[in-house]
C-alpha positions as CSV (number, residue, x, y, z in Angstrom):
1,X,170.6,154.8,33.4
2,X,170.5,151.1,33.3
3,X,173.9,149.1,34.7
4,X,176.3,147.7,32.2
5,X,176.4,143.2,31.5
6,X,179.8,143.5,33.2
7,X,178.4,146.3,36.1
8,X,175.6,143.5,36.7
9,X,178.3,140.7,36.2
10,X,180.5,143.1,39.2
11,X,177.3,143.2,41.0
12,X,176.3,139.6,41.4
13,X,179.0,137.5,40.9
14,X,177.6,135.8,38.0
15,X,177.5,135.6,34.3
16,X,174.4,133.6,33.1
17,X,170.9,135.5,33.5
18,X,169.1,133.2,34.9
19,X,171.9,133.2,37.5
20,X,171.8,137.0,37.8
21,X,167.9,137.5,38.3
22,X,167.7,135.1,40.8
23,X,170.8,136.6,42.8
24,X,168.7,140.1,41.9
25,X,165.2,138.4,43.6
26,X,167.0,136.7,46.4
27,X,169.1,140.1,47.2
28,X,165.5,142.3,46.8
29,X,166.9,144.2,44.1
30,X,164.4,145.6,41.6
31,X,165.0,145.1,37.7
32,X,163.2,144.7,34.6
33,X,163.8,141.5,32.2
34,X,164.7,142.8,28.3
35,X,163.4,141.3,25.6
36,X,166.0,138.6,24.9
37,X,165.9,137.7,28.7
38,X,168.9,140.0,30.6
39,X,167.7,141.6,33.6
40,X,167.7,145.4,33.4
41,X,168.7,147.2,36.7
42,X,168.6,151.1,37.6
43,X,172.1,152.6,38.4
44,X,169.9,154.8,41.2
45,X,168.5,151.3,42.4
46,X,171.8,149.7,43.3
47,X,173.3,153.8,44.6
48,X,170.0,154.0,46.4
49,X,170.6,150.2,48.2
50,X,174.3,151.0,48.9
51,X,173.8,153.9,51.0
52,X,170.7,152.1,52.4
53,X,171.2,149.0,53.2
54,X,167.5,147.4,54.2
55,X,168.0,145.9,57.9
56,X,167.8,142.4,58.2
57,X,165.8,140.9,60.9
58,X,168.9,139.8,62.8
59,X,170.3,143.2,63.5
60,X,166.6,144.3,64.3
61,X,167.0,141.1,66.5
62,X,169.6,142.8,68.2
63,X,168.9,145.5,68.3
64,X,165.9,145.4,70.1
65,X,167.8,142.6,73.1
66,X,170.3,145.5,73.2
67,X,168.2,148.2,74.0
68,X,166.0,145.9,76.4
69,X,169.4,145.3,78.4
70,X,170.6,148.2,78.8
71,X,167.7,149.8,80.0
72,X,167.8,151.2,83.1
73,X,165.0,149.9,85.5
């Protein structure tokens, strides 16, 4: 259900919770806090992420010049 301390450790690069939850806001990830602090994150949130990634507004960016290029007029 919930990832493991070293899944979330694997996941973020980091060891200290405080450290985690902020790589988990910065990153958009969802998660709950447990009562002694440790951010709680859904296997099928981080599954669901890794076979869709969100689009970042760079590749949008891109996208978008791309298509406007190679338009045909």
């Amino acid at each position: 259900m919930f990832l493991t301390q070293q899944e979330l450790r694997d996941l973020t690069g980091l060891k200290r919770s405080s450290a985690q939850i902020r790589w988990l806001v910065d990153n958009g990830f969802k998660f709950l806090i447990d009562a002694v602090g440790r951010p709680k994150v859904l296997r099928s949130v981080v599954e669901n992420r890794l076979e869709n990634p969100p689009r970042s507004k760079s590749t949008n960016w891109i996208e978008e010049n791309l298509n406007h290029w190679l338009r045909k007029p």
